[in-house]
SELORO-405882 format. One line per 2 residues: number of its first residue (from 1); their letters; for each residue x, y, z of C-alpha. Coordinates in Angstrom, 3 decimals. Layout:
! SELORO-405882
NUM = a = X/Y/Z  ...
//
This chain:
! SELORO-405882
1 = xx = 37.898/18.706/-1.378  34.813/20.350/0.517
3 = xx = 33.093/22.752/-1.150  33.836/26.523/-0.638
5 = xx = 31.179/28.310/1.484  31.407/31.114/-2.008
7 = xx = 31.109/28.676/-4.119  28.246/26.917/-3.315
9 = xx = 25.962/27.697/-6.673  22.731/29.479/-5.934
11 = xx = 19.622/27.758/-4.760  16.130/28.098/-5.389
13 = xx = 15.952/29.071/-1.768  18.542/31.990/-2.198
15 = xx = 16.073/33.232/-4.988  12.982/33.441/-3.491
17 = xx = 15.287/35.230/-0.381  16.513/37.747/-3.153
19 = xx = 13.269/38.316/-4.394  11.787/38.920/-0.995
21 = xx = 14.422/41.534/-0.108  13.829/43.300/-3.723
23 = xx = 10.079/43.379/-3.149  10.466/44.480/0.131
25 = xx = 13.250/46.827/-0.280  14.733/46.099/3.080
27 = xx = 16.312/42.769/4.829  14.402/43.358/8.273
29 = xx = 11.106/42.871/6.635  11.881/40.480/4.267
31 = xx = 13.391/38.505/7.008  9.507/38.667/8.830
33 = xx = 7.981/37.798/5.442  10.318/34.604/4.998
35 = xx = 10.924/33.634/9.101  14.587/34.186/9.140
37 = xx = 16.839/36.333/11.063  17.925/39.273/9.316
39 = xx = 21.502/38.066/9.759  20.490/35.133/7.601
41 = xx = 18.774/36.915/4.588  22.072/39.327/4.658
43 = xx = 24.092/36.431/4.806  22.227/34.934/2.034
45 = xx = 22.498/38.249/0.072  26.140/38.638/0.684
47 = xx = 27.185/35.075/-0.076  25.563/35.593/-3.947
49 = xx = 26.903/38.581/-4.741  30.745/37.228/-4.062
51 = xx = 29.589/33.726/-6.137  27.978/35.881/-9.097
53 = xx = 30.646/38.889/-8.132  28.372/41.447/-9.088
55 = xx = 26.341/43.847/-6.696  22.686/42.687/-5.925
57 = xx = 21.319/45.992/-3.840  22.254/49.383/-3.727
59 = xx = 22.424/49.837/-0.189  21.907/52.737/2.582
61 = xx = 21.419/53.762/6.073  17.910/54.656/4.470
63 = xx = 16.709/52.175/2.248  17.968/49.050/-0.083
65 = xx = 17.393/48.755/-3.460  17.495/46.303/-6.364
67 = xx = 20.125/47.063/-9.107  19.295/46.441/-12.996
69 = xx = 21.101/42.957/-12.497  19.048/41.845/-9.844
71 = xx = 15.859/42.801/-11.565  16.850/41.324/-14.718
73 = xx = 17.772/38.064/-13.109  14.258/37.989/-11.458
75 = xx = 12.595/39.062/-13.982  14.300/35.939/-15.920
77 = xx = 13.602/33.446/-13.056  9.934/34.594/-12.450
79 = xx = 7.961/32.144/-14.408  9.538/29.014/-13.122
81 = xx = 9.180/30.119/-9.822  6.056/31.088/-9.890
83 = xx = 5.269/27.546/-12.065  7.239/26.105/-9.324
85 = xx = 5.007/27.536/-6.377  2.014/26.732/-8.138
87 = xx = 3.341/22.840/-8.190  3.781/22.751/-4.545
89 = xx = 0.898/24.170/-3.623  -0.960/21.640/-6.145
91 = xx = 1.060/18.968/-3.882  -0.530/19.969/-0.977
93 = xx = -4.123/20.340/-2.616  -3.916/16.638/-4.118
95 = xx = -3.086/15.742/0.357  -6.823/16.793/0.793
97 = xx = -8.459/15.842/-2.326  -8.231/12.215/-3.581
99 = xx = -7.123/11.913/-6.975  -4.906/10.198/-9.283
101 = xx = -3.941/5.745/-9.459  -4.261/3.967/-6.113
103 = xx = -2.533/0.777/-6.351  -3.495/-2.072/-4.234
105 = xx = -2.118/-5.963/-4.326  -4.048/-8.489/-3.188
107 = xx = -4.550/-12.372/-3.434  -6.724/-13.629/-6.056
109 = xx = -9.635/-15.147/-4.013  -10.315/-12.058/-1.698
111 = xx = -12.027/-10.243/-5.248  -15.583/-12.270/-5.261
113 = xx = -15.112/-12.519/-1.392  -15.529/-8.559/-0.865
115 = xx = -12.565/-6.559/-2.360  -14.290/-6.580/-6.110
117 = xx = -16.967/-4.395/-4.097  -15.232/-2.462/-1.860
119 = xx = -13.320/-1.219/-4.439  -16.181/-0.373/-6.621
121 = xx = -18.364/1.220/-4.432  -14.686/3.618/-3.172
123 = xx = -13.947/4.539/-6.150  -18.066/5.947/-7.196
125 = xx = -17.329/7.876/-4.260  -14.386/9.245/-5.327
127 = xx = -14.628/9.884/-8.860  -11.444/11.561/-9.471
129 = xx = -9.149/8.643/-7.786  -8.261/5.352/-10.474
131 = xx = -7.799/2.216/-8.940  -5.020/-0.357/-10.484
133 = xx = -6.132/-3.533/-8.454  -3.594/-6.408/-9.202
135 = xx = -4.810/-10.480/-8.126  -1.550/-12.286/-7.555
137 = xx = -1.056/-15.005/-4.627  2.805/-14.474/-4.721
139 = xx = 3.808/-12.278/-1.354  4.148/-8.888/-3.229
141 = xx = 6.383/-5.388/-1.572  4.766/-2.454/-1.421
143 = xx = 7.823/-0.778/-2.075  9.685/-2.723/-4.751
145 = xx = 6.179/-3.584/-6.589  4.700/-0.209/-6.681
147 = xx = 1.859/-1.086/-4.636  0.220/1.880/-2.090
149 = xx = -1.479/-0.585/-0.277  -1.305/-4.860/-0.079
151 = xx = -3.921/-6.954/1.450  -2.614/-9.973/3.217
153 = xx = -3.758/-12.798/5.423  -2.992/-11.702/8.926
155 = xx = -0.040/-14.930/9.133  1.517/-13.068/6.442
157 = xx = 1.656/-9.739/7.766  5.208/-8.271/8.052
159 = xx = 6.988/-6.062/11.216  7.319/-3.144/9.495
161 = xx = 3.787/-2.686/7.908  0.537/-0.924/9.638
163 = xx = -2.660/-3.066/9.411  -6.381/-2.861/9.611
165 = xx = -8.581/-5.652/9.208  -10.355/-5.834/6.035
167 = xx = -13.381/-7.982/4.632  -14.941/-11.051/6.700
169 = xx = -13.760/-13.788/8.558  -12.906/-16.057/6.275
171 = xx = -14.678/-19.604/6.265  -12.778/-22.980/5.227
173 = xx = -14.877/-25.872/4.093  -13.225/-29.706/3.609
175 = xx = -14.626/-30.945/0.534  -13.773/-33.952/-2.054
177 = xx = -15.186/-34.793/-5.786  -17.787/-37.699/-5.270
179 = xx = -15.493/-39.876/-7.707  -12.754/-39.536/-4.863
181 = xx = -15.239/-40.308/-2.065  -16.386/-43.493/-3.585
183 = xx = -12.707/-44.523/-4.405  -10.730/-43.909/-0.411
185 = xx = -14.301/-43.434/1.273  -15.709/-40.656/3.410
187 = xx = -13.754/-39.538/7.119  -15.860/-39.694/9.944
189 = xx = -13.307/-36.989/12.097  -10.222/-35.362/12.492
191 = xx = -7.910/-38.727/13.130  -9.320/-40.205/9.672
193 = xx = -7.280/-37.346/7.664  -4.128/-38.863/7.608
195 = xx = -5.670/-42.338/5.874  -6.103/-39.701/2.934
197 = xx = -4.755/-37.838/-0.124  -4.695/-34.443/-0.074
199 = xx = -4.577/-31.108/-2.497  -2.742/-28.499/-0.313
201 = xx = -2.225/-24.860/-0.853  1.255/-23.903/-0.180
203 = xx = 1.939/-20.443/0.914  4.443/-18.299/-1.555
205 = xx = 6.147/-16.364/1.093  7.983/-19.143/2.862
207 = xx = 7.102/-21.956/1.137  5.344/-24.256/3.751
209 = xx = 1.399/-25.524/2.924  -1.481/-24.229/4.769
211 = xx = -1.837/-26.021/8.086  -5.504/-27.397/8.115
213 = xx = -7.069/-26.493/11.477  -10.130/-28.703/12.944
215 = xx = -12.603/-27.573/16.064  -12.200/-30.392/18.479
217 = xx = -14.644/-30.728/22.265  -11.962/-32.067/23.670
219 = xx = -9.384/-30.133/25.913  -7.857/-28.107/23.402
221 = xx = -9.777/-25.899/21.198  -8.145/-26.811/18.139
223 = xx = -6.156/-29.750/16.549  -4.189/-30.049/13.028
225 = xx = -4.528/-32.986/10.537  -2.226/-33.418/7.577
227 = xx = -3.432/-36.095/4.938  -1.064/-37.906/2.316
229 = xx = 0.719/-34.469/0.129  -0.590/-35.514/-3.373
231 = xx = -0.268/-32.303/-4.745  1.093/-28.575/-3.656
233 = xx = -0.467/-25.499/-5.587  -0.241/-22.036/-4.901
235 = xx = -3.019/-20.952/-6.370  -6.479/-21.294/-5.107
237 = xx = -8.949/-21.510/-8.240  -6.139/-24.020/-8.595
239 = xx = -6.555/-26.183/-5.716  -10.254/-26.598/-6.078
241 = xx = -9.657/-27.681/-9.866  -7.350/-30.486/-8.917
243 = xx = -9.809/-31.802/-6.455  -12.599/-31.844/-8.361
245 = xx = -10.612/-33.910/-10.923  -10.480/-36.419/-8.146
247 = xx = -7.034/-36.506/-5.972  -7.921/-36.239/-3.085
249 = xx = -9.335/-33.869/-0.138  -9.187/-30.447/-0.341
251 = xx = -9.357/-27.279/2.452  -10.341/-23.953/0.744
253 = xx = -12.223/-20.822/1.205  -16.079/-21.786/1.563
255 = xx = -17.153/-19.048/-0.556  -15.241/-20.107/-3.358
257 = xx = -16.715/-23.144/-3.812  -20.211/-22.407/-3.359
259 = xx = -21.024/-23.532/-6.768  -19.197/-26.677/-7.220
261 = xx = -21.143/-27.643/-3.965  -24.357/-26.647/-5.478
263 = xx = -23.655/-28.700/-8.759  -22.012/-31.648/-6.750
265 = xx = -18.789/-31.765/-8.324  -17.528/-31.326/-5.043
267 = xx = -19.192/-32.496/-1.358  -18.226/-31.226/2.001
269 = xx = -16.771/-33.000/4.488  -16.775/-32.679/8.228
271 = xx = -19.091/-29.408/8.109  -18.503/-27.146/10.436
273 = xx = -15.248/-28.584/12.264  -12.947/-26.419/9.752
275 = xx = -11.831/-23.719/11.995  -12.556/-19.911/9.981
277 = xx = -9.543/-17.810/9.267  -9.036/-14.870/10.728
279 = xx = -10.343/-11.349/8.538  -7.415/-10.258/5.832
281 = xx = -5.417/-7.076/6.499  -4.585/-3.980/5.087
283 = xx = -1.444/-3.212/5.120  0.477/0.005/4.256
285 = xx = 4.067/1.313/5.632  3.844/4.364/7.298
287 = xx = 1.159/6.485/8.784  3.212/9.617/8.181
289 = xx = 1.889/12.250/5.001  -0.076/9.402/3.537
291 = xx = -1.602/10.860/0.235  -5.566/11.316/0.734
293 = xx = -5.560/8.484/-1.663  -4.341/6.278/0.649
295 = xx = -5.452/8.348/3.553  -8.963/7.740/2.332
297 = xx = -9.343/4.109/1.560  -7.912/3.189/4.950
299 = xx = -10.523/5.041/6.668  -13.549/3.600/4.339
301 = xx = -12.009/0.347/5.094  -12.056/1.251/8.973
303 = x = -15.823/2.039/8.288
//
């Protein structure tokens, strides 16, 4: 059955309206302090005395005043309210000043490639915010993984999220162990791909592999090349492993392999015809009372 109007219990809401007309030992003014009518904050008044049935105020044509119930039950209620006020208004204080855990998501090899430092040098400048940053190439939700902010690759952006770009572009490089080379031989362009075994990344969130994309002078800006699948990892740090161990060709980020190029446990193939990925994105799920937190790193991002 619906709830009686009477015997609704009362609300933090009818308190602070009691408390306003006590203090202010009339309904008029109390209704100014608050920003109700004066029919409302009698209405209020009216409806507590009939669900506590006991009188409130001693009224007159003159003046209203508080009875000894009414200042006993504020008097009782005062600290939490007053602790209860003070919480809000902390609330809004922690909208302008970033504090407290930030929590951002983001795939593993965007950390050396600028994230590690972007992070570091956000949270010197705000010393009072902590930042839980969690590496994981599996597609992660903001909402159901606790993140405040994800960084994804702009394919894997979703409707729903806002996004600014974030980091560099990112650069691919081909690249094979020598052993490998010397065993199926070195491609000398794009067509020679398929002739060869190949360590593809496969991407978590729907389960296809990274297309490899190739700059071609020909009519079309771009073409794709798929070698023979030898092996499917979702993991990067992964997927250079494996190819250094010899199975085959490889396409991954050029910054994370800088040093097996330098040693020569891996060698680059086709320089330069590896098309560069667009920059990563930020993305977060509403733009609406975003804490400063938040608020903050989007904009230092943005800088």
């Amino acid at each position: 059955m619906p709830e009686k109007q009477n015997d609704k219990p009362i609300s933090l809401d009818d308190l602070l309206v009691l408390q306003a007309v006590a203090k202010a030992r009339g309904f008029r003014s109390a209704a100014l302090h608050l920003g109700l009518s004066a029919s409302r904050v009698s209405d209020v008044v009216r409806r507590c005395e009939e669900r506590l049935r006991v009188r409130l105020f001693e009224r007159s044509t003159r003046a209203v005043q508080p009875t000894d119930t009414l200042t006993s039950l504020l008097l009782d209620a005062e600290t939490p309210l007053v602790n209860l006020q003070n919480a809000i208004a902390a609330v809004a204080d922690n909208d302008s000043v970033p504090k407290g855990v930030l929590r951002i998501g983001a795939p593993v090899a965007t950390g050396d490639l600028f994230l590690n430092a972007l992070v570091g040098e956000f949270a010197l400048k705000y010393p009072e915010v902590t930042v839980d940053l969690r590496y994981d190439d599996a597609v992660v939700d903001p909402v159901r993984d606790s993140f405040d902010l994800v960084v994804r690759s702009h394919a894997l952006l979703l409707a729903d999220h806002h996004a600014v770009p974030i980091g560099p572009a990112v650069d691919l490089s081909l690249v094979a162990s020598p052993a490998y080379l010397d065993r199926a031989g070195v491609p000398k362009g794009v067509k020679d791909i398929a002739n060869h075994d190949g360590v593809c990344f496969r991407l978590q969130s729907d389960d296809r592999l990274a297309p490899w994309v190739f700059a071609t002078s020909g009519p079309h800006a771009t073409q794709t090349a798929r070698p023979r699948v030898r092996a499917t990892v979702d993991n990067l740090p992964a997927v250079i492993e494996i190819a250094q161990a010899g199975l085959g060709l490889a396409m991954v980020y050029t910054h994370a392999v800088q040093s097996a190029l330098a040693s020569e446990t891996l060698i680059e193939v086709l320089p330069g015809l590896p098309v560069a990925q667009p920059k990563f994105s930020l993305a977060y799920l509403s733009k609406r009372h975003m804490p400063a937190k938040v608020r903050r790193f989007v904009d230092f991002v943005k800088q």
